[in-house]
C-alpha positions as a Markdown table, in Angstrom:
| # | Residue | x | y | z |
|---|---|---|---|---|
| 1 | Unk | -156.1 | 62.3 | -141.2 |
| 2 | Unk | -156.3 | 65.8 | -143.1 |
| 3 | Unk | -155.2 | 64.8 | -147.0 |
| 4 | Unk | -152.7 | 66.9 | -148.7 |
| 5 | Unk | -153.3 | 68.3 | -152.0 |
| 6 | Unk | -152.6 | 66.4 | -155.2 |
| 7 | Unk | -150.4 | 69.1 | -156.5 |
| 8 | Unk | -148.7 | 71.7 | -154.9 |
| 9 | Unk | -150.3 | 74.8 | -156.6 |
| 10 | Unk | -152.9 | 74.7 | -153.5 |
| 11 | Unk | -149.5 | 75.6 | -151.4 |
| 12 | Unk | -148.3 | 78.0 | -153.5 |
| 13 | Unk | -151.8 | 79.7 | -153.8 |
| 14 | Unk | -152.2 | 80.0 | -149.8 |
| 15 | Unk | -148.1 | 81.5 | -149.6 |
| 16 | Unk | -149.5 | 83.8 | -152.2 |
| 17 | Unk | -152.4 | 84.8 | -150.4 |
| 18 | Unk | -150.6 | 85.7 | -147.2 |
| 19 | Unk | -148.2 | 87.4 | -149.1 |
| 20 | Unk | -151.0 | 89.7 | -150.5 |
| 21 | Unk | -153.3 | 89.6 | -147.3 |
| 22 | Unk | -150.2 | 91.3 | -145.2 |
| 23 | Unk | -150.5 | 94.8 | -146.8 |
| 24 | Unk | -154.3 | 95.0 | -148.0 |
| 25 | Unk | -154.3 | 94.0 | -144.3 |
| 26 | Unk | -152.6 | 96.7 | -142.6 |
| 27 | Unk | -153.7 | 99.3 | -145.5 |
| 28 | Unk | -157.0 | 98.7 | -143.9 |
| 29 | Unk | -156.3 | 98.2 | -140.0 |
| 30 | Unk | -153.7 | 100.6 | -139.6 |
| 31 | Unk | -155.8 | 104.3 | -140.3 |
| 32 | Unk | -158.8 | 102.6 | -138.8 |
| 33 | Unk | -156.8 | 102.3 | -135.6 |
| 34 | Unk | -155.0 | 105.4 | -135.6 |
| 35 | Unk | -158.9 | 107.1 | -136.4 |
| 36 | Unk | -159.9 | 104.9 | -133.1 |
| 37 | Unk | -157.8 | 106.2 | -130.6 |
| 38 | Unk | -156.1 | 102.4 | -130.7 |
| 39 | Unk | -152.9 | 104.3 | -131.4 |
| 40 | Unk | -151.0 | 107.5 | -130.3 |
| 41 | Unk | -151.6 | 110.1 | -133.3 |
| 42 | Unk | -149.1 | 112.5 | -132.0 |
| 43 | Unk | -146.0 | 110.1 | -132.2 |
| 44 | Unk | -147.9 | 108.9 | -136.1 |
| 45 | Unk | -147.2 | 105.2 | -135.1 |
| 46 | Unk | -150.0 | 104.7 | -137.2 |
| 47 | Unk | -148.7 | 105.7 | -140.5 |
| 48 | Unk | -145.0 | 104.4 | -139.5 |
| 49 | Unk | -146.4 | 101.1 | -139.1 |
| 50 | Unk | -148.4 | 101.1 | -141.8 |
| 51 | Unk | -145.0 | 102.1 | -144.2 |
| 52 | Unk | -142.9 | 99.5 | -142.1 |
| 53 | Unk | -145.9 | 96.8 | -143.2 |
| 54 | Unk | -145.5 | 97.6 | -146.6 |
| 55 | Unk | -142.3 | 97.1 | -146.8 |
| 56 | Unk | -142.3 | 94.4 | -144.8 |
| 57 | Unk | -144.4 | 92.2 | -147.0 |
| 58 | Unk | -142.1 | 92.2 | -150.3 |
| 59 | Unk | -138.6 | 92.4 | -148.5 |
| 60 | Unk | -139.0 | 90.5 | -145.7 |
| 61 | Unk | -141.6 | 87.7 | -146.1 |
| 62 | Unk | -141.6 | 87.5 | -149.9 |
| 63 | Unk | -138.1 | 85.8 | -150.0 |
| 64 | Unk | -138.7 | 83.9 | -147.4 |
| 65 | Unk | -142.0 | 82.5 | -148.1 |
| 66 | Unk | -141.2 | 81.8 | -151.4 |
| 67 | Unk | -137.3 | 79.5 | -150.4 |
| 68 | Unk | -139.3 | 77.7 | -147.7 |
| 69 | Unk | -142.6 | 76.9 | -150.2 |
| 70 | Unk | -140.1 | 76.2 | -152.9 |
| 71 | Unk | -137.8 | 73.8 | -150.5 |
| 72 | Unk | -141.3 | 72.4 | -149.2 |
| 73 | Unk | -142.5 | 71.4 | -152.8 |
| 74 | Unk | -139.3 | 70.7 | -155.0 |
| 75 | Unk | -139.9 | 66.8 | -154.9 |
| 76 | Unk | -143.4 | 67.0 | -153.8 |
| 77 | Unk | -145.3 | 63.8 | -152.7 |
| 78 | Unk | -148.7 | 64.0 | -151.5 |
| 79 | Unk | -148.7 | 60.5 | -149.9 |
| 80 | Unk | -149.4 | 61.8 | -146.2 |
| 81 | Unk | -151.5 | 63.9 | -144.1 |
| 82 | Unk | -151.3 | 67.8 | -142.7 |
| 83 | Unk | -150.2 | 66.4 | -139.4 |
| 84 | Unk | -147.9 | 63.6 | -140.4 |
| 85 | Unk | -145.2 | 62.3 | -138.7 |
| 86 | Unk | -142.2 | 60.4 | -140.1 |
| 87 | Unk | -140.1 | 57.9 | -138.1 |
| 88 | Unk | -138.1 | 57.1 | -140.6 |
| 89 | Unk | -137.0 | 60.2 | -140.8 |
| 90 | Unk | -136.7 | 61.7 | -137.8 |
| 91 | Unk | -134.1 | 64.2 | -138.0 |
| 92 | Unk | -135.9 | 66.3 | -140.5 |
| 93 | Unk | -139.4 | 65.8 | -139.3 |
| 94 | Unk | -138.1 | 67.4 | -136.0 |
| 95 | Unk | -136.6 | 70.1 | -137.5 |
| 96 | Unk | -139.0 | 71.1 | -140.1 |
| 97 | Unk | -142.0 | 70.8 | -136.7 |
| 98 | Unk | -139.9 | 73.1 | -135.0 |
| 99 | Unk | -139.8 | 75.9 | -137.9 |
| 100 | Unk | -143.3 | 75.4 | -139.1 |
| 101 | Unk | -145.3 | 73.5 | -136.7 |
| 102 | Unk | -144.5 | 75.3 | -133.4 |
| 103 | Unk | -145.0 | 78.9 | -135.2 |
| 104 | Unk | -148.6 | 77.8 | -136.5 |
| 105 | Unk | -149.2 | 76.5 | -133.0 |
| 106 | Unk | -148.1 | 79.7 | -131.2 |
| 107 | Unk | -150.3 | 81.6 | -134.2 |
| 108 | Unk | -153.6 | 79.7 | -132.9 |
| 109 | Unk | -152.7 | 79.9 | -129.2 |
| 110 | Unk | -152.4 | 83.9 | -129.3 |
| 111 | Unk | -155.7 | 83.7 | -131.8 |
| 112 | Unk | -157.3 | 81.7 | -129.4 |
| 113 | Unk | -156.3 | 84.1 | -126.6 |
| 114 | Unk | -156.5 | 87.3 | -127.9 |
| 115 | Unk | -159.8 | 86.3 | -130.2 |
| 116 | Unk | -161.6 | 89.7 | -131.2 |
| 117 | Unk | -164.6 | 89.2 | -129.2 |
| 118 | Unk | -166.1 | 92.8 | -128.6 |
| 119 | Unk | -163.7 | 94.5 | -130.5 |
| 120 | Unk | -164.0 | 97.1 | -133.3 |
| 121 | Unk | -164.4 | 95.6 | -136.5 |
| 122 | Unk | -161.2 | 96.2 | -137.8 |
| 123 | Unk | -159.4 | 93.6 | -135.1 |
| 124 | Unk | -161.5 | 91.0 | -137.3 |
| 125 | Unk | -159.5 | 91.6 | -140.7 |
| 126 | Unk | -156.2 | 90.0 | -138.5 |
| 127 | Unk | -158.2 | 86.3 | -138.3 |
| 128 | Unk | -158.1 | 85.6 | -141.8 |
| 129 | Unk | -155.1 | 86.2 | -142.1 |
| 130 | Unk | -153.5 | 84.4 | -139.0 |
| 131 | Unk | -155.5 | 81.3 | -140.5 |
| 132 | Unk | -154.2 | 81.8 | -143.7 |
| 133 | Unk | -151.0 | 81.8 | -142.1 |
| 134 | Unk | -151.6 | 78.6 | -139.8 |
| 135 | Unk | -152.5 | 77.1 | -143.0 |
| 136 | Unk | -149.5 | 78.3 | -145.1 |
| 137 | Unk | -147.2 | 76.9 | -142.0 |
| 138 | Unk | -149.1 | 73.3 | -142.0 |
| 139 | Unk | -148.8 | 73.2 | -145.6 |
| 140 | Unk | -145.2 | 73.8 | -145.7 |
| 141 | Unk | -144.5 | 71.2 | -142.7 |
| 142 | Unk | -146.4 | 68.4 | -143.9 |
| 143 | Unk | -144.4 | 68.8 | -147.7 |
| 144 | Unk | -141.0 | 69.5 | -146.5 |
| 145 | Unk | -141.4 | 65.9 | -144.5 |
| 146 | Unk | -142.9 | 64.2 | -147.2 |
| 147 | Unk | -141.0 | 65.0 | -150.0 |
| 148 | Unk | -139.9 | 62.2 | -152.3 |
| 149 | Unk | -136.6 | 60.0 | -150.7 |
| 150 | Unk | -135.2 | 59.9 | -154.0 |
| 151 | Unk | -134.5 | 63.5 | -153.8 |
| 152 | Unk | -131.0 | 64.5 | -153.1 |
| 153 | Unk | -130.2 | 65.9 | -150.2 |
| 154 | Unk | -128.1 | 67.1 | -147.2 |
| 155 | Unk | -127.0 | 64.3 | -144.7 |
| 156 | Unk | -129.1 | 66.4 | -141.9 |
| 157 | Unk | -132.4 | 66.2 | -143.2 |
| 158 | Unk | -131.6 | 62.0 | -144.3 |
């Protein structure tokens, strides 16, 4: 069994390094590929989705990460593991694998598959950050389920 962290700050510190990794990320990845030939200079998909990215990361993920760390930790208890399982709670350890556990799993399956092997070096800056984001997801699963019972909450996640 993989330990969770005494405290949450290690959880807060990974959301914060995806949140930061996004656009250094694509600040990098996109001009290299658009310099490659990876993308279609004429229609400047490279620049669009480098702009789009940016935006992205504050607007998008930022509010999200930051309600589903800060629902995951609220009562935190470090009692179980990264891949724990609660049968005494059933409802919300279903719920909170199917938000967070089935995304990281999909995140390793197309790592796995689409792994950078012979690939310019650019396609490597994306597997640091899809494990950063595996990690983040894990995290956030294995608090949400093992927050404290004392904690009040909705009758769907008793």
């Amino acid at each position: 069994m993989i330990p969770m962290p005494a405290r949450p700050w290690p959880i807060w510190l990974v959301a914060w390094l995806v949140l930061l990794s996004f656009p250094l990320v694509n600040l990098v990845y996109w001009p290299e590929a658009t310099r490659s030939g990876n993308v279609v200079p004429e229609a400047a998909q490279g620049s669009l989705l480098l702009v789009g990215s940016l935006f992205f990361a504050p607007f998008v993920m930022m509010p999200v990460m930051f309600f589903a760390t800060y629902f995951a930790v609220e009562d935190y208890d470090p009692g179980g593991g990264l891949l724990v399982w609660r049968t005494d709670r059933p409802v919300r350890t279903i719920v909170v694998t199917l938000l967070c556990g089935v995304p990281a799993l999909w995140i390793a399956l197309a790592l796995i598959d689409g792994f950078p092997l012979g690939q310019p070096w650019f396609e490597w800056l994306w597997v640091p950050f899809d494990l950063l984001c595996i990690a983040w997801l894990l995290l956030v699963r294995a608090a949400a389920i093992n927050r404290r019972p004392d904690a009040v909450e909705p009758d769907i996640f008793a």
